[in-house]
N, CA and C of each residue as an Amber inpcrd file, in Angstrom:
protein
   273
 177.2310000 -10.5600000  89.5290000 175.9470000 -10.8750000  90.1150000
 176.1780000 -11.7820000  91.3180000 175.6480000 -11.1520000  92.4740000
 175.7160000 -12.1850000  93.4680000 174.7030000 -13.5850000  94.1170000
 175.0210000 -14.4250000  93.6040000 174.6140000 -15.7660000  93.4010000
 173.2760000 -15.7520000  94.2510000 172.3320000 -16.4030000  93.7210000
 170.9090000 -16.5600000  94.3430000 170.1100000 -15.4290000  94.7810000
 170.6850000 -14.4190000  94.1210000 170.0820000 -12.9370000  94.2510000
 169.2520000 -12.9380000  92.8430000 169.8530000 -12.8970000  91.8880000
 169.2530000 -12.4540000  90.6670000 169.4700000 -10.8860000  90.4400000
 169.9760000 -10.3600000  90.9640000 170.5850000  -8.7980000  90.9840000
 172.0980000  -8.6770000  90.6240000 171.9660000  -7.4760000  89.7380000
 173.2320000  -6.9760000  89.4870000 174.2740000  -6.5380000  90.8100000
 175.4420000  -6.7230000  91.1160000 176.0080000  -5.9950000  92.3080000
 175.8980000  -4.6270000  92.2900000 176.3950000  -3.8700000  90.9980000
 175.9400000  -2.6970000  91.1540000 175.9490000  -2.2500000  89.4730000
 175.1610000  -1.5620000  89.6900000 175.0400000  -0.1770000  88.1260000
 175.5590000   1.3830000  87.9120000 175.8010000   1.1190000  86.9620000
 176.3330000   3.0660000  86.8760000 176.2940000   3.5720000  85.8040000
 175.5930000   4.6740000  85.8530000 175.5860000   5.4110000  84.2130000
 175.8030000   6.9540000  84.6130000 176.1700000   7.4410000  83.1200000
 176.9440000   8.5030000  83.5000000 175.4760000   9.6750000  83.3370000
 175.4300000  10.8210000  83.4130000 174.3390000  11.2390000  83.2400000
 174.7420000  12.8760000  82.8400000 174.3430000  13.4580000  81.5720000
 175.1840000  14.4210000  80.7530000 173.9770000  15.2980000  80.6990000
 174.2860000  16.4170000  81.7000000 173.4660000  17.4050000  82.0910000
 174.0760000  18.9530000  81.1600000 173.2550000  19.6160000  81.3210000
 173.1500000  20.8970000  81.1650000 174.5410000  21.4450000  81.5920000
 173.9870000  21.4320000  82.8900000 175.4800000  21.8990000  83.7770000
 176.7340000  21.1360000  83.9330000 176.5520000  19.8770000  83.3970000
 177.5300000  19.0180000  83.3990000 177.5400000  17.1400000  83.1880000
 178.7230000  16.8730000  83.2510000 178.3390000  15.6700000  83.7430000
 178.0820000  14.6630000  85.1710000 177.0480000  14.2480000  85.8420000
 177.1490000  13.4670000  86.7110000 176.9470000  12.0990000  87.1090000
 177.6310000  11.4220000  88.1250000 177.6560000   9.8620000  87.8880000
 176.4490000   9.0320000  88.8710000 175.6670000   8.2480000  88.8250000
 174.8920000   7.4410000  89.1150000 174.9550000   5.9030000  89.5310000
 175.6490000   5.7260000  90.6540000 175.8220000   4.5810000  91.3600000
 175.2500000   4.1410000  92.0740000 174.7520000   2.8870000  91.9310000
 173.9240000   1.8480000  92.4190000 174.3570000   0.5120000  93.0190000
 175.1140000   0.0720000  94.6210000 175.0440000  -0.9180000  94.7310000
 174.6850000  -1.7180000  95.7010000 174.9980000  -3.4130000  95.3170000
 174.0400000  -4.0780000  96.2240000 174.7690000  -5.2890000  96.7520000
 174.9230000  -5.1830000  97.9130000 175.8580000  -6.4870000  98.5390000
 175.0610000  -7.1550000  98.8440000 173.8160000  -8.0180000  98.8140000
 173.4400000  -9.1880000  99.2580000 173.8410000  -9.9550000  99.7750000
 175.1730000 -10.2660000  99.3180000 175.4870000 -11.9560000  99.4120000
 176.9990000 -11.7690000 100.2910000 177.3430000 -10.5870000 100.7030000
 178.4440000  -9.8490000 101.1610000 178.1370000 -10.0850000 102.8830000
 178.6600000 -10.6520000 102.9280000 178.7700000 -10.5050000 105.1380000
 179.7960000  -9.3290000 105.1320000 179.5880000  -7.9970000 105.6740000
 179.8290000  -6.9410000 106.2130000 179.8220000  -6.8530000 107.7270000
 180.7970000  -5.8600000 108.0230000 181.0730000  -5.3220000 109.3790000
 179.6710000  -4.8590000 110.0810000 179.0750000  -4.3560000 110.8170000
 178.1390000  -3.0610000 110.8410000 178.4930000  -1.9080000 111.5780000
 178.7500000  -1.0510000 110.6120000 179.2450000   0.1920000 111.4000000
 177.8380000   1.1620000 111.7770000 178.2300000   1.2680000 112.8520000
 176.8410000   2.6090000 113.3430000 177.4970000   4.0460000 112.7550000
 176.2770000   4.6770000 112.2050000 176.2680000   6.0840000 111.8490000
 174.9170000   6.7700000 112.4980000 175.9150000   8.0540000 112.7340000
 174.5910000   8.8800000 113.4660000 173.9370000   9.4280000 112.5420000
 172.6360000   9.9770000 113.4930000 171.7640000  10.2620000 112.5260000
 170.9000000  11.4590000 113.2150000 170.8390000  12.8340000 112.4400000
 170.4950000  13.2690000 113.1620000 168.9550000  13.1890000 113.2610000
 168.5130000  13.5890000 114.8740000 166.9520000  12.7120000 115.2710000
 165.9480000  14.4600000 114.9720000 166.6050000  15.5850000 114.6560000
 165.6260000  16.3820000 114.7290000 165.4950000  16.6950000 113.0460000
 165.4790000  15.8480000 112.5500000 165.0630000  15.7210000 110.9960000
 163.5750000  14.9030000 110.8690000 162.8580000  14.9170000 110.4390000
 161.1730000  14.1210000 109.8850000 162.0430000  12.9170000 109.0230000
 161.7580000  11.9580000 109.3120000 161.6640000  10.7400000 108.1820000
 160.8250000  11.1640000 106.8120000 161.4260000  10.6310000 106.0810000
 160.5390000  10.8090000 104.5880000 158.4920000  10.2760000 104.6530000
 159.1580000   9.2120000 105.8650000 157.1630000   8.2510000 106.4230000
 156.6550000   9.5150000 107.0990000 157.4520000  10.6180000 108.2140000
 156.8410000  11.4540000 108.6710000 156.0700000  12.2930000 108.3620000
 157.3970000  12.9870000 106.9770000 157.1420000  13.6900000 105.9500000
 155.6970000  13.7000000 105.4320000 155.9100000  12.2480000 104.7140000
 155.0480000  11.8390000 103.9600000 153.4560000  11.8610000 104.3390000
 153.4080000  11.2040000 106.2210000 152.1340000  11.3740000 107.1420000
 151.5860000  12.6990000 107.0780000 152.7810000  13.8940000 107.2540000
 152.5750000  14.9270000 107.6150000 151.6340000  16.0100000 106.5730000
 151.7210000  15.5220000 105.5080000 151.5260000  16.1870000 104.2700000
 149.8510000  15.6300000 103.6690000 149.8880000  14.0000000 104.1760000
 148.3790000  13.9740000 104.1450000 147.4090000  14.5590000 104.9760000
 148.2150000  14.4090000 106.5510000 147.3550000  14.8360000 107.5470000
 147.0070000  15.8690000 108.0540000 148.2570000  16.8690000 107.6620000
 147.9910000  18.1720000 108.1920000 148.4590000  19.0900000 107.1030000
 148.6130000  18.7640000 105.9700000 147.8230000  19.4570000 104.9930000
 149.2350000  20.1800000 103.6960000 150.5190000  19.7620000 105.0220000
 151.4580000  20.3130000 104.8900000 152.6200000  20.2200000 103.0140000
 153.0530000  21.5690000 102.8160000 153.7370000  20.8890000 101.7490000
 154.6650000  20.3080000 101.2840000 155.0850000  19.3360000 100.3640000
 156.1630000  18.2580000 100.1840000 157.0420000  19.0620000  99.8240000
 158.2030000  18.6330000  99.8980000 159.1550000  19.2310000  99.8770000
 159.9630000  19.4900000  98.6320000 159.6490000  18.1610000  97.6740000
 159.8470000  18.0840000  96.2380000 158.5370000  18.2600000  95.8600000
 158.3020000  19.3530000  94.6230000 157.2760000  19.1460000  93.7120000
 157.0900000  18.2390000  92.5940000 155.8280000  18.2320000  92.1810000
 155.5690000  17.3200000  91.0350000 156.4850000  16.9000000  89.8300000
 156.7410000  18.1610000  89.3790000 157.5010000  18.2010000  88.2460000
 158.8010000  17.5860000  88.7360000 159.7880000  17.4960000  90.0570000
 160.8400000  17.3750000  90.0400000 160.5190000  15.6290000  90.4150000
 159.5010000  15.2810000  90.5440000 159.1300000  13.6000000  90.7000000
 159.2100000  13.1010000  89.0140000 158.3700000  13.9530000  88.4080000
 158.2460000  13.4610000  87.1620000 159.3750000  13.3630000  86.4660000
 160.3280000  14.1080000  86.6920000 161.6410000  14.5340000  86.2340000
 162.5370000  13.1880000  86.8870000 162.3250000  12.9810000  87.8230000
 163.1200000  11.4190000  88.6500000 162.8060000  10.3760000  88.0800000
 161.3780000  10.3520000  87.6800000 160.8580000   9.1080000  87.1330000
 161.5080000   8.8940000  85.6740000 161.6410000   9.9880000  84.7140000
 161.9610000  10.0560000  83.5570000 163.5130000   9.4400000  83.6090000
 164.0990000   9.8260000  84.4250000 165.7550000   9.7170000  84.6150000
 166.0150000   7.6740000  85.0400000 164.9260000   7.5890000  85.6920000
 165.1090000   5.9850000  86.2990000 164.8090000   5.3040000  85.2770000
 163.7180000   5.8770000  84.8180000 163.1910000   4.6940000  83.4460000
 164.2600000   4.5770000  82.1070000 164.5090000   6.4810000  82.1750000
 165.3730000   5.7910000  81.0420000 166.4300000   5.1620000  81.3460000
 166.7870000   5.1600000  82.7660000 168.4230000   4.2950000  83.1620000
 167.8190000   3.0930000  83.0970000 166.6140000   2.0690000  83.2130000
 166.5350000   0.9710000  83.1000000 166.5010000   0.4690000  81.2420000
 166.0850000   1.3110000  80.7020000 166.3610000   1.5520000  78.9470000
 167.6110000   0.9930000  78.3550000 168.3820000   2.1720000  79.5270000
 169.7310000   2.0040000  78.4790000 170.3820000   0.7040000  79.2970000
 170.2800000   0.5500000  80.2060000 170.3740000  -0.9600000  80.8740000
 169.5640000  -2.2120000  80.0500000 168.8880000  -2.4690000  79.9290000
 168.6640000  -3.3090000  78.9490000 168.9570000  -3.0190000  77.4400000
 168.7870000  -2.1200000  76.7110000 169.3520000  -2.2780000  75.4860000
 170.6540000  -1.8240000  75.1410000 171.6370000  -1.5910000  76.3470000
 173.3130000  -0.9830000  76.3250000 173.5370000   0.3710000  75.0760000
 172.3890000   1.4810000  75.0520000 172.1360000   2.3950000  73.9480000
 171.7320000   3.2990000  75.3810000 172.8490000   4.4440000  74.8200000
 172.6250000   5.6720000  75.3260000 170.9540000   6.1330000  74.8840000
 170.3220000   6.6980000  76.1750000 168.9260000   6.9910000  76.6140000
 168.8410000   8.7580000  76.5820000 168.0890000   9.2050000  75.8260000
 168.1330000  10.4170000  76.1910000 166.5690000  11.1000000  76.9990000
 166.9060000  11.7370000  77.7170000 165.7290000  12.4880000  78.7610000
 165.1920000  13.3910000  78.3460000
C-alpha cells in the first residue's frame, strides 16, 4: 500500500472462464514519481465521452449492450467479494 493513499498498489484475480482461464490486473502508483512517456493515440477513434454524447444525442447505438454491462458489473462486484473475504467468488 502506498502510504497516504489508502489504496492497494495493485490487485489480481484469476478469472476461470468457459473458454479458459484469464488474469485481471489492477495497478496503482500514486505515490511512484514516474518518467512520462508519450503514447500515440489514434485521433480518428470517438472517445468513450463522444461515444457516450453521441448515443444520447443522436440517437446512435452503444457499442456494448446491456447484458454485456450487466455481465461487467457482476465480474467487479464479485472481484471486490473475493477481495474482502479472500474466498473464491463465483459469477
Amino acid at each position: 500500500m502506498t502510504d497516504g493513499f489508502g489504496l492497494d498498489d495493485a490487485d489480481y484475480t484469476l478469472i476461470d472462464c468457459e473458454s479458459g482461464v484469464g488474469l485481471l490486473e489492477v495497478n496503482r502508483h500514486a505515490g511512484v514519481a514516474e518518467e512520462t512517456v508519450e503514447v500515440p493515440v489514434r485521433r480518428d477513434i470517438p472517445s468513450k465521452h463522444e461515444h457516450f454524447l453521441r448515443c444520447i444525442e443522436d440517437d446512435e447505438q452503444p457499442l456494448t449492450g446491456i447484458e454485456d454491462t450487466i455481465d461487467t458489473l457482476r465480474v467487479c462486484l464479485a472481484f471486490n467479494r473475493s477481495a474482502e473475504s479472500g474466498q473464491v467468488e463465483a459469477v
